[in-house]
DOSEDREN-479373 format. One record per residue: residue number from 1; residue in one letter; x, z, y of N, C-alpha, C in turn. Coordinates in pm, 1 decimal. Atoms other than C-alpha are relative to their C-alpha. Layout:
N
@num: NUM; residuo: a; nx: X; nz: Z; ny: Y; cax: X; caz: Z; cay: Y; cx: X; cz: Z; cy: Y
...
# end
This chain:
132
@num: 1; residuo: x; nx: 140.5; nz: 2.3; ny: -7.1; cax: 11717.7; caz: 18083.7; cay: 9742.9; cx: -52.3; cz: -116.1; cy: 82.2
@num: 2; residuo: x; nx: 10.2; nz: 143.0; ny: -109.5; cax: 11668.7; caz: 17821.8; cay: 10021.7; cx: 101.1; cz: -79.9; cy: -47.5
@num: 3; residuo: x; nx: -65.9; nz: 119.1; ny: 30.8; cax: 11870.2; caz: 17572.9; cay: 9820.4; cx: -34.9; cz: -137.3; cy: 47.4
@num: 4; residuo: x; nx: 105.5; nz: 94.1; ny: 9.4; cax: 11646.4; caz: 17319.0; cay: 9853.1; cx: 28.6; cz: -84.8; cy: 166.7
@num: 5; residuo: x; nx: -38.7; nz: 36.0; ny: -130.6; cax: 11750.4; caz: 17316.7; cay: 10241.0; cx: 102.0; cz: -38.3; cy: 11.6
@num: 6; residuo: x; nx: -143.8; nz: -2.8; ny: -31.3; cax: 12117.1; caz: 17296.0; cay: 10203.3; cx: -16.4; cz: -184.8; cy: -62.2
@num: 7; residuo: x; nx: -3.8; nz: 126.3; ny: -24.2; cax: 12018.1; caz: 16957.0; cay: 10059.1; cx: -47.4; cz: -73.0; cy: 41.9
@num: 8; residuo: x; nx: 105.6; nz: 132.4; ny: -88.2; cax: 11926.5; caz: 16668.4; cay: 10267.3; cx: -14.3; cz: -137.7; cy: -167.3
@num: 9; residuo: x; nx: 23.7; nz: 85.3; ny: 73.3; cax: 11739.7; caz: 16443.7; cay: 10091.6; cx: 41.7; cz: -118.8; cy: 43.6
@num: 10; residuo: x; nx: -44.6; nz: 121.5; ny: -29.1; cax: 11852.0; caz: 16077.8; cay: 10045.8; cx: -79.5; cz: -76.0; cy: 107.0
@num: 11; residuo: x; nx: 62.6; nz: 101.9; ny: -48.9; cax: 11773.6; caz: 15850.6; cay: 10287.5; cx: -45.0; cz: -113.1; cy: -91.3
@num: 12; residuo: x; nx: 24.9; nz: 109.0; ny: 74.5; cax: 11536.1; caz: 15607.0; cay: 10147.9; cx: 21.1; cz: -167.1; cy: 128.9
@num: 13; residuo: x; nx: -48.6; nz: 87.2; ny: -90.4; cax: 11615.9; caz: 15286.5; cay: 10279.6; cx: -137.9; cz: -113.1; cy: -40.6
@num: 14; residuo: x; nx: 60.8; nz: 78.7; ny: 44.3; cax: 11340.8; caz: 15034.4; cay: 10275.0; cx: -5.1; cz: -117.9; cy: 5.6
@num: 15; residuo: x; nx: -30.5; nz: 141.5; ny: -4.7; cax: 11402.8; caz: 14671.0; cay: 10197.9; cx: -128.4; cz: -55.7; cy: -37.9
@num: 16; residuo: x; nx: 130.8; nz: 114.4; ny: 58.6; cax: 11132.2; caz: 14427.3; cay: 10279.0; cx: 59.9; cz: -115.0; cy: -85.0
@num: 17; residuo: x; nx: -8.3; nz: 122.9; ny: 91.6; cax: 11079.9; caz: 14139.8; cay: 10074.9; cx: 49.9; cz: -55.3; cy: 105.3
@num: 18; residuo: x; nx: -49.2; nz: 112.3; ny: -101.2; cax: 11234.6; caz: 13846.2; cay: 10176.0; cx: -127.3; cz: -98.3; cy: -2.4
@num: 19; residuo: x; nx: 85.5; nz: 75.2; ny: -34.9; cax: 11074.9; caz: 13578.2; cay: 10377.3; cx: 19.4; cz: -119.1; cy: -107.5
@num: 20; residuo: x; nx: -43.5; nz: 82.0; ny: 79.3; cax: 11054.8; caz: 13325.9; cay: 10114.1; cx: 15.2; cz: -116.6; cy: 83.7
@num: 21; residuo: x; nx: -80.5; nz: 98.7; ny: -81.1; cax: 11246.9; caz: 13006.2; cay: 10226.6; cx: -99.0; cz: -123.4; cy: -41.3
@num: 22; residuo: x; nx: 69.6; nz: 105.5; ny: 70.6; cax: 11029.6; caz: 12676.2; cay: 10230.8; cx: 54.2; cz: -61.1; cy: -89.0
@num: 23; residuo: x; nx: -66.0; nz: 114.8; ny: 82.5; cax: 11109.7; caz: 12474.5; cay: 9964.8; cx: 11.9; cz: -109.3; cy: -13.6
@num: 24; residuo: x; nx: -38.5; nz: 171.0; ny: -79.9; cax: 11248.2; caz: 12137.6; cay: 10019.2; cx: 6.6; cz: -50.7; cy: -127.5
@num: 25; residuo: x; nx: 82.1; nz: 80.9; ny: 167.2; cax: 11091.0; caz: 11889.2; cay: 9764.4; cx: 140.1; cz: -76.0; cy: 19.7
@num: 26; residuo: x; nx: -130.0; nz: 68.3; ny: 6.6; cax: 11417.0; caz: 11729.7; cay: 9628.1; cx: -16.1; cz: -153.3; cy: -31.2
@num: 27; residuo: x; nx: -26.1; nz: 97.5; ny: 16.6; cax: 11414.9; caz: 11375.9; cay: 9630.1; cx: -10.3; cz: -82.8; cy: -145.8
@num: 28; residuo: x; nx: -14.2; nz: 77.6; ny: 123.7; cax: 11358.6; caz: 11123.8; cay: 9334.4; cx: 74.5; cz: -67.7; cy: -19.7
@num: 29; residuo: x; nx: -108.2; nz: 92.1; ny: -23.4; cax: 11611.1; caz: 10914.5; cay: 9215.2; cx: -70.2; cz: -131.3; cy: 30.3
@num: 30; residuo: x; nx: 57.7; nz: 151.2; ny: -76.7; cax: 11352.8; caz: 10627.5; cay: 9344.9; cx: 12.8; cz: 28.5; cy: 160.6
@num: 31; residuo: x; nx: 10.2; nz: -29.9; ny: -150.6; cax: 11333.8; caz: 10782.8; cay: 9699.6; cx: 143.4; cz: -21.1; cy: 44.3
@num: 32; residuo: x; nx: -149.2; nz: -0.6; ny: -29.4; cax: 11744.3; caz: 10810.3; cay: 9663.3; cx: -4.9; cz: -142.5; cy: 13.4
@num: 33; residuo: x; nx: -23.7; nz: 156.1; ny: 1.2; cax: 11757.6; caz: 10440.7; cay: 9580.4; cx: -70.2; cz: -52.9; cy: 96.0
@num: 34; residuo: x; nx: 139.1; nz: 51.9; ny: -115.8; cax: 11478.6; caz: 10321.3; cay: 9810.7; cx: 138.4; cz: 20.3; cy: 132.9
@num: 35; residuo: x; nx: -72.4; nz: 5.5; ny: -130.0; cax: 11683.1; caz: 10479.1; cay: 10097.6; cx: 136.2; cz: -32.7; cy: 38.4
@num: 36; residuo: x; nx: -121.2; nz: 84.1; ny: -10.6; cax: 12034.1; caz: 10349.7; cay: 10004.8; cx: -6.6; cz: -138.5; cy: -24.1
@num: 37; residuo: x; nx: 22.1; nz: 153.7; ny: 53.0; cax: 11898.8; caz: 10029.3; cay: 9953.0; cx: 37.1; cz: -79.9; cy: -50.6
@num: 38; residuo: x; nx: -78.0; nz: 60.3; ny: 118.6; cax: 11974.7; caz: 10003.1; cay: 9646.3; cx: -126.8; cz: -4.8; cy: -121.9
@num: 39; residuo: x; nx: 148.6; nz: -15.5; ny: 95.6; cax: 11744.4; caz: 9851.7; cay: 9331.1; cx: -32.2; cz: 104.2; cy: -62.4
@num: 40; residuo: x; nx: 1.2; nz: -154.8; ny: 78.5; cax: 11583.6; caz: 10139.5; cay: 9153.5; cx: -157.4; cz: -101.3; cy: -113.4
@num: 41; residuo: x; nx: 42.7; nz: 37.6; ny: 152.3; cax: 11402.2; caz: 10026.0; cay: 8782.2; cx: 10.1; cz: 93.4; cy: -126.1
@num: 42; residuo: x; nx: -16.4; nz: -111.0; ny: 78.2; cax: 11277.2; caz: 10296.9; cay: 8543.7; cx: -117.4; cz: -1.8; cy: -104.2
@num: 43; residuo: x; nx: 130.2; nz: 27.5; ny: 70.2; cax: 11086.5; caz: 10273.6; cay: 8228.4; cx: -32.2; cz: 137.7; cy: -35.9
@num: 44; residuo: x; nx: 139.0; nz: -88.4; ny: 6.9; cax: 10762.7; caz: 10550.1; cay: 8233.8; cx: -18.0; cz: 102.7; cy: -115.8
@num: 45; residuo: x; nx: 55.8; nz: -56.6; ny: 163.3; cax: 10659.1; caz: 10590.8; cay: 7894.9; cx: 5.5; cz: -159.1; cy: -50.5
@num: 46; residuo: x; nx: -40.7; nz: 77.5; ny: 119.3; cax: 10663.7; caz: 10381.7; cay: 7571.9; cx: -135.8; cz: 51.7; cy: -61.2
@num: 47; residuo: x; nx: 92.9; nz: -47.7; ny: 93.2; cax: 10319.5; caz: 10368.7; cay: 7405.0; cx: -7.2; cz: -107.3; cy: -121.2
@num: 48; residuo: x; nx: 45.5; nz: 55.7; ny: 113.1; cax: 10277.5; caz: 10216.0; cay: 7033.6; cx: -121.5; cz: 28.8; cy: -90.3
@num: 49; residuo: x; nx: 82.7; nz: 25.3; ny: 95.9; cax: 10038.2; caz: 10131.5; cay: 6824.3; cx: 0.0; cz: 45.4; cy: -88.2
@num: 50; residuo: x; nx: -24.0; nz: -51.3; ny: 55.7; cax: 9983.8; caz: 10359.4; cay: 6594.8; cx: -62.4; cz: -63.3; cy: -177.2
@num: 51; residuo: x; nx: 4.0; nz: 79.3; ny: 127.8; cax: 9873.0; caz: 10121.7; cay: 6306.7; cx: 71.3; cz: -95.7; cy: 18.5
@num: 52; residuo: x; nx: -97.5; nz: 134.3; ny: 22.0; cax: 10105.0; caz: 9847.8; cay: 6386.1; cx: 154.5; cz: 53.3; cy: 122.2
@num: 53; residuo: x; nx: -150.8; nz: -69.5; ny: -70.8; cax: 10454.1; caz: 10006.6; cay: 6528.0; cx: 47.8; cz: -124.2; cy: 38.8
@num: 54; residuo: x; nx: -17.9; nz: 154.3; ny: -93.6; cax: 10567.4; caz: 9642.7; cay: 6641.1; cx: -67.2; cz: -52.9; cy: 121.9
@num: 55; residuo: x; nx: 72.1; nz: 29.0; ny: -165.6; cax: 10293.4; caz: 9658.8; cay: 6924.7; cx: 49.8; cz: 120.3; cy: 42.3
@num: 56; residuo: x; nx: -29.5; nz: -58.6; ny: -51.0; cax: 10349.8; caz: 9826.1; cay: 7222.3; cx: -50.2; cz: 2.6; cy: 119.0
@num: 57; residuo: x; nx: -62.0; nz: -16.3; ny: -175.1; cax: 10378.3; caz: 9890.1; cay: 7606.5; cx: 68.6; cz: 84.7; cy: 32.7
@num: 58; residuo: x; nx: -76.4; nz: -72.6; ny: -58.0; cax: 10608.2; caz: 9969.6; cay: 7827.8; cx: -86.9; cz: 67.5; cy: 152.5
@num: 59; residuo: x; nx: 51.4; nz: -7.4; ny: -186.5; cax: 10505.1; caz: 10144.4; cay: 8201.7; cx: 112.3; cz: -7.4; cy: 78.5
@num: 60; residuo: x; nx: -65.8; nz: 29.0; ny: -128.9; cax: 10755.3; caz: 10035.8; cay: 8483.1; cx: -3.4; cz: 68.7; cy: 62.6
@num: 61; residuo: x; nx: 1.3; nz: -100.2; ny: -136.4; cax: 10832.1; caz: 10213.3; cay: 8784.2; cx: 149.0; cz: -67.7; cy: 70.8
@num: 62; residuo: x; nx: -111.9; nz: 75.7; ny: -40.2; cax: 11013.2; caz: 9994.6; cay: 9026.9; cx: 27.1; cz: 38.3; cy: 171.8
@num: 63; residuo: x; nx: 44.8; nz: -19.8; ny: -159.4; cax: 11078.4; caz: 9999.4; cay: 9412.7; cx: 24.4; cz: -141.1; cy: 52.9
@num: 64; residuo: x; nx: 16.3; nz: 144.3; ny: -15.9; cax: 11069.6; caz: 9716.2; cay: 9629.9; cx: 120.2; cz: -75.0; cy: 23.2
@num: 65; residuo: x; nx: -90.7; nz: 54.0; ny: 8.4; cax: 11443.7; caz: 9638.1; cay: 9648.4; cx: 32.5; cz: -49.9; cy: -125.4
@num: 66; residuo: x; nx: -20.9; nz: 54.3; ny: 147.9; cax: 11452.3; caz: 9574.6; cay: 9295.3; cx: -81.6; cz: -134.6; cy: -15.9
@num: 67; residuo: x; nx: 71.5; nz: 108.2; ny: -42.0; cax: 11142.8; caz: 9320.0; cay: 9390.3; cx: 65.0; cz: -172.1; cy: 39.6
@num: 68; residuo: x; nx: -108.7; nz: 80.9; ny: -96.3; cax: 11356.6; caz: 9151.3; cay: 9629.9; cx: 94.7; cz: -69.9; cy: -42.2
@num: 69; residuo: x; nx: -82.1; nz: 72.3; ny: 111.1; cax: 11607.7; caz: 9117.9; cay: 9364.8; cx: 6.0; cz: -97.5; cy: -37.1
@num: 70; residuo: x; nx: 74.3; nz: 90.8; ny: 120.4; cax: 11406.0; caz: 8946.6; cay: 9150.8; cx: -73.0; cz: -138.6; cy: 71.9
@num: 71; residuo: x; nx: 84.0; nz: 99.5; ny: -85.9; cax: 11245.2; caz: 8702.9; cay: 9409.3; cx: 171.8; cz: -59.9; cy: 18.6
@num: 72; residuo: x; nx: -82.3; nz: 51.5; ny: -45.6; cax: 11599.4; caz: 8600.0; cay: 9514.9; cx: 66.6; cz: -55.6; cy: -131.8
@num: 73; residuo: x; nx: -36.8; nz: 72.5; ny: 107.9; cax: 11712.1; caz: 8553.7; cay: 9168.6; cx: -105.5; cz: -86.3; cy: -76.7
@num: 74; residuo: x; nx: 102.7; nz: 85.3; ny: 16.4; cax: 11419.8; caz: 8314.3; cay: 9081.5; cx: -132.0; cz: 40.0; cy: -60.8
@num: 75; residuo: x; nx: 103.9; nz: -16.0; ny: 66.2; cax: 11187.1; caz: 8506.7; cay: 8899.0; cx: -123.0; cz: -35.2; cy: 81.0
@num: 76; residuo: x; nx: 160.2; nz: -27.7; ny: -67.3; cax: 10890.4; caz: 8465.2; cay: 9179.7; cx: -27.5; cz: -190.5; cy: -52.1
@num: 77; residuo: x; nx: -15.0; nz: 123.4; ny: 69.6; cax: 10744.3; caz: 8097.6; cay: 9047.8; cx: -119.8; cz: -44.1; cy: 114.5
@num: 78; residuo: x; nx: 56.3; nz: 59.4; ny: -100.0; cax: 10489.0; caz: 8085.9; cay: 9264.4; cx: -27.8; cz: 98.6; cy: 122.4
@num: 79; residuo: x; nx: -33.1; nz: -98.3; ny: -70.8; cax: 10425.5; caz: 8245.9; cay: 9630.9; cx: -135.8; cz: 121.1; cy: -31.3
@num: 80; residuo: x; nx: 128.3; nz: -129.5; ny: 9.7; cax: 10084.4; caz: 8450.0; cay: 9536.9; cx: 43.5; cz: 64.0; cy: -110.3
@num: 81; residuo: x; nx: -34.4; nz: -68.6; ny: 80.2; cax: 10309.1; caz: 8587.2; cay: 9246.5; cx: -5.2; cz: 139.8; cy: 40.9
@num: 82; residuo: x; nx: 10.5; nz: -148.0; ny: 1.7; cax: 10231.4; caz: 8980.2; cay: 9229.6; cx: 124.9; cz: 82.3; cy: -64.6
@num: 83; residuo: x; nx: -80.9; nz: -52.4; ny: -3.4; cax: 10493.4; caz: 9217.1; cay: 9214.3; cx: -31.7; cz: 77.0; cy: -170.7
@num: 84; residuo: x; nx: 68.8; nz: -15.7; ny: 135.2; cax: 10341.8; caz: 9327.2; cay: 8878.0; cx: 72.2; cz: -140.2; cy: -109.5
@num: 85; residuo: x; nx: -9.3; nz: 144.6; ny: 40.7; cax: 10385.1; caz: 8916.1; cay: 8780.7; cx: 137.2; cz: 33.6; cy: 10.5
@num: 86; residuo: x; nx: -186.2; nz: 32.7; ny: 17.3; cax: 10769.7; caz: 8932.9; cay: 8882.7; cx: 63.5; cz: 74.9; cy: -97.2
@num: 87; residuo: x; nx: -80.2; nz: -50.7; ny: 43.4; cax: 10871.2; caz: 9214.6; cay: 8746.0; cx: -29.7; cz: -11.1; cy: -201.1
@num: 88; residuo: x; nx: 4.2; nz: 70.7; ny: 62.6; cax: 10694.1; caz: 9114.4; cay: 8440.6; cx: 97.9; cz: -151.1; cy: -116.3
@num: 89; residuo: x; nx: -53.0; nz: 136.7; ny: 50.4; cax: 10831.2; caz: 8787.3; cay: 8389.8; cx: 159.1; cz: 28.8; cy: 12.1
@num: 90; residuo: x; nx: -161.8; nz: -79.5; ny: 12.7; cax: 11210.2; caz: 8971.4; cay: 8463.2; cx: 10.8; cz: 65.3; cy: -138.0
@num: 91; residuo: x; nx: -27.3; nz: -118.1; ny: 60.0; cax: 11125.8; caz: 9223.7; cay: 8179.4; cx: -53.2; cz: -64.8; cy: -172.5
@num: 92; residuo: x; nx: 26.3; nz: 122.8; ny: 116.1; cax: 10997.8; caz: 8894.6; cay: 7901.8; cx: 170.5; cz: -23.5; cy: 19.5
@num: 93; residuo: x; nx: -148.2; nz: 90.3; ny: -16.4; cax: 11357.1; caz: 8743.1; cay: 8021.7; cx: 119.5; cz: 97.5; cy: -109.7
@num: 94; residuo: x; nx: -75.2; nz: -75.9; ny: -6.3; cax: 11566.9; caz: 9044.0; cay: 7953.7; cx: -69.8; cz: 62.7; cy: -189.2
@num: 95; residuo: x; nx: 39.1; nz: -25.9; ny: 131.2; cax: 11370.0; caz: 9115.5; cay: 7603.4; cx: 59.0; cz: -134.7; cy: -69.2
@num: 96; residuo: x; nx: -69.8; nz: 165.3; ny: 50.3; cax: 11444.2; caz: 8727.6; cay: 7540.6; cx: 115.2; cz: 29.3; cy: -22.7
@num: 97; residuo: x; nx: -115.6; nz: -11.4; ny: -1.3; cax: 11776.2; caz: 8754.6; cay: 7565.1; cx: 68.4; cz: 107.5; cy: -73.2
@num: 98; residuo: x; nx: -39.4; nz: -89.4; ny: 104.1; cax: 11796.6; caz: 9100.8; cay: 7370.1; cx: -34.2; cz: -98.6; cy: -163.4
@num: 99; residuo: x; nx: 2.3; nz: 49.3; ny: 132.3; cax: 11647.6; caz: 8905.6; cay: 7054.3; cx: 47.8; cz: -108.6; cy: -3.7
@num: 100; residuo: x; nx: -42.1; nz: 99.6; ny: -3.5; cax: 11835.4; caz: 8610.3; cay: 7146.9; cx: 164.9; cz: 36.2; cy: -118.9
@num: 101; residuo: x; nx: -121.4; nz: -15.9; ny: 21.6; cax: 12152.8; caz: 8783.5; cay: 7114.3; cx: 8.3; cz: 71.0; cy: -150.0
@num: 102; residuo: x; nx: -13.9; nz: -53.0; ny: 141.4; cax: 12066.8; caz: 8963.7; cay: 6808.1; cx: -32.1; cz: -111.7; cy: -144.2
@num: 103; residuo: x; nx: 21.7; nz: 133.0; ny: 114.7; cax: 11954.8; caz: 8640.9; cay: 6588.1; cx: 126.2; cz: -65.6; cy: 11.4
@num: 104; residuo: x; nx: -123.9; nz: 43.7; ny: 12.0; cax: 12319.9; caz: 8519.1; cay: 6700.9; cx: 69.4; cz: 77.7; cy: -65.6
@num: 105; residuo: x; nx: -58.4; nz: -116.7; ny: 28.8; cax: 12440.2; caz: 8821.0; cay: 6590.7; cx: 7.2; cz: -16.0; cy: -173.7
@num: 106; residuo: x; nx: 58.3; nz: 3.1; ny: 159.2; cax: 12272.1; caz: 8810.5; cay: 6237.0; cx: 57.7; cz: -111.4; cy: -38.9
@num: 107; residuo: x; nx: -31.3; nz: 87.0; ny: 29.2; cax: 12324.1; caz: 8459.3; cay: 6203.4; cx: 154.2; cz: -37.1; cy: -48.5
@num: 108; residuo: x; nx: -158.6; nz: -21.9; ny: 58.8; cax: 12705.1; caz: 8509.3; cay: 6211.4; cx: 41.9; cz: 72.1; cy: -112.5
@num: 109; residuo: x; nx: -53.3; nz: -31.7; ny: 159.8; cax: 12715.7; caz: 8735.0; cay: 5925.0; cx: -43.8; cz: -10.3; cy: -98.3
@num: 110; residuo: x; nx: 36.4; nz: 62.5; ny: 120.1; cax: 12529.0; caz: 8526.2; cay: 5722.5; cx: 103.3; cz: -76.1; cy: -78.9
@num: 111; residuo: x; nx: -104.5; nz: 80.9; ny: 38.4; cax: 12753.6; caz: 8377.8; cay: 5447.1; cx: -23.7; cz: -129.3; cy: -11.0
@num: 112; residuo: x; nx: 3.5; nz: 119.5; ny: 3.6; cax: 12785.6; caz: 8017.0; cay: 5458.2; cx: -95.4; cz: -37.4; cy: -45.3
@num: 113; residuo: x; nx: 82.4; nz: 13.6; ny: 87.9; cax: 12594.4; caz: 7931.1; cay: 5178.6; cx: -168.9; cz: 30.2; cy: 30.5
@num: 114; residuo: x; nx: 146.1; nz: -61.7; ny: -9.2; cax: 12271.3; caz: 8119.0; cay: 5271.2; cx: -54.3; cz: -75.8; cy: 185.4
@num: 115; residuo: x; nx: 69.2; nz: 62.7; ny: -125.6; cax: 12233.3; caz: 7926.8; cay: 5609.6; cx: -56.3; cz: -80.0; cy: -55.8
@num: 116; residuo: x; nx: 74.5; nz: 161.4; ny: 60.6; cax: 11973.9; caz: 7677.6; cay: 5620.4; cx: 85.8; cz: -119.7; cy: 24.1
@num: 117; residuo: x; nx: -80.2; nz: 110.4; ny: 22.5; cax: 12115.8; caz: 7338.3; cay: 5590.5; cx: -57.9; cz: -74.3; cy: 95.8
@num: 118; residuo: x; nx: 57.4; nz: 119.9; ny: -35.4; cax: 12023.8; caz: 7043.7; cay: 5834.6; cx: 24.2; cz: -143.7; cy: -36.1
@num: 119; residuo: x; nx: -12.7; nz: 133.4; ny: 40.4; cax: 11975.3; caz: 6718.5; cay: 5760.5; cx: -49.5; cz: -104.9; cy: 68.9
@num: 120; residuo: x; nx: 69.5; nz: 109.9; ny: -121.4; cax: 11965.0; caz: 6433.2; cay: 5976.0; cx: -8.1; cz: -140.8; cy: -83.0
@num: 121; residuo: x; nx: 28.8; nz: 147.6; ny: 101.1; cax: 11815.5; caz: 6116.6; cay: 5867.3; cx: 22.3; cz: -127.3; cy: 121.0
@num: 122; residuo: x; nx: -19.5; nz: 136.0; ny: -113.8; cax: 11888.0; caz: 5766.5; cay: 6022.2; cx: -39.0; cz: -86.1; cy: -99.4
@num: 123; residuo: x; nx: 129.2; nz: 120.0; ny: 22.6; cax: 11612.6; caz: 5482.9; cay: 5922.7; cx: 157.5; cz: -97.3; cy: 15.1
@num: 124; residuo: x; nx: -97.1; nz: 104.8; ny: -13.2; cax: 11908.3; caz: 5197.8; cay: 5860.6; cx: -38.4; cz: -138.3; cy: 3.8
@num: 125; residuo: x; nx: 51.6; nz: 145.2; ny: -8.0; cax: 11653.3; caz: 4902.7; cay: 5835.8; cx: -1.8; cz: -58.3; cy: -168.1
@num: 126; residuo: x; nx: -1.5; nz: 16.8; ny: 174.6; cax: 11583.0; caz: 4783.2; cay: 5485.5; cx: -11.7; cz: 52.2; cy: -68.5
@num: 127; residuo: x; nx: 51.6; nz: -114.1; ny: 106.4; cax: 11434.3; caz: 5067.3; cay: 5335.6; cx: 137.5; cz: 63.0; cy: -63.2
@num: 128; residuo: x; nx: -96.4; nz: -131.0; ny: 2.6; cax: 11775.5; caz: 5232.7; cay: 5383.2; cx: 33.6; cz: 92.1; cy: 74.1
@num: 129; residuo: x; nx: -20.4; nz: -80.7; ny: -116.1; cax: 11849.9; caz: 5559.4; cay: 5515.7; cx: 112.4; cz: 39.0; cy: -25.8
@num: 130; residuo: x; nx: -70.9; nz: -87.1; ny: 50.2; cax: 12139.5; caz: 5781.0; cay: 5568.1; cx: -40.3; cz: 118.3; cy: 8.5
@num: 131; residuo: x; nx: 10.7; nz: -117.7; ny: 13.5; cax: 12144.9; caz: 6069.4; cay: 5506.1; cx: 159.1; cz: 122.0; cy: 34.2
@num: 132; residuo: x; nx: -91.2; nz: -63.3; ny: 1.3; cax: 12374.1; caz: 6351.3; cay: 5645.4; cx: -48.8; cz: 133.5; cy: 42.4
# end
């Protein structure tokens, strides 16, 4: 009849929340680079032209050891050059040199025949030339 007594009820146990832990903003890989002082160079976004897919921009995101870089390897041309201007004129170079290497590229597996031809002329005096 008094059952009810013979059992002890459970201890409830009450668990507060936890204190939530601050959260530690993790680092960018520009802040990483920045502080090993090392260059850091990252392209943004990519916007095109949506009637002419051959235009473009790129957005940059550089830090200033990468700057530094670029000033020591010659890109700065003059001293009121803007860090905008250098990295710029680094990022023409480095496109140059991509379509440089690809018109060499092409050019080699053109077959003989289909290259253009040059022809050099030499004025010989007497309304003769050669021709080669």
């Amino acid at each position: 009849m008094f059952d009810w007594l013979k059992k002890r009820p459970e201890a409830k146990t009450e668990t507060r929340p936890e204190t939530p832990k601050p959260k530690t903003k993790s680092k960018t890989p520009k802040e990483i680079a920045t502080e090993a002082g090392e260059p850091y160079i990252n392209i943004v976004s990519v916007e095109l032209d949506p009637e002419d897919i051959g235009n473009g921009s790129f957005e940059l995101d550089w830090n200033d050891v990468f700057v530094a870089r670029l000033v020591k390897a010659g890109y700065m041309q003059r001293k009121d050059d803007t860090d905008d201007q250098i990295v710029d004129r680094w990022f023409q170079s480095v496109c140059r040199n991509i379509l440089n290497e690809n018109f060499e590229q092409w050019e080699a597996n053109q077959p003989y025949d289909a290259r253009p031809r040059r022809v050099d002329r030499n004025d010989l005096g007497n309304g003769r030339t050669e021709i080669s």
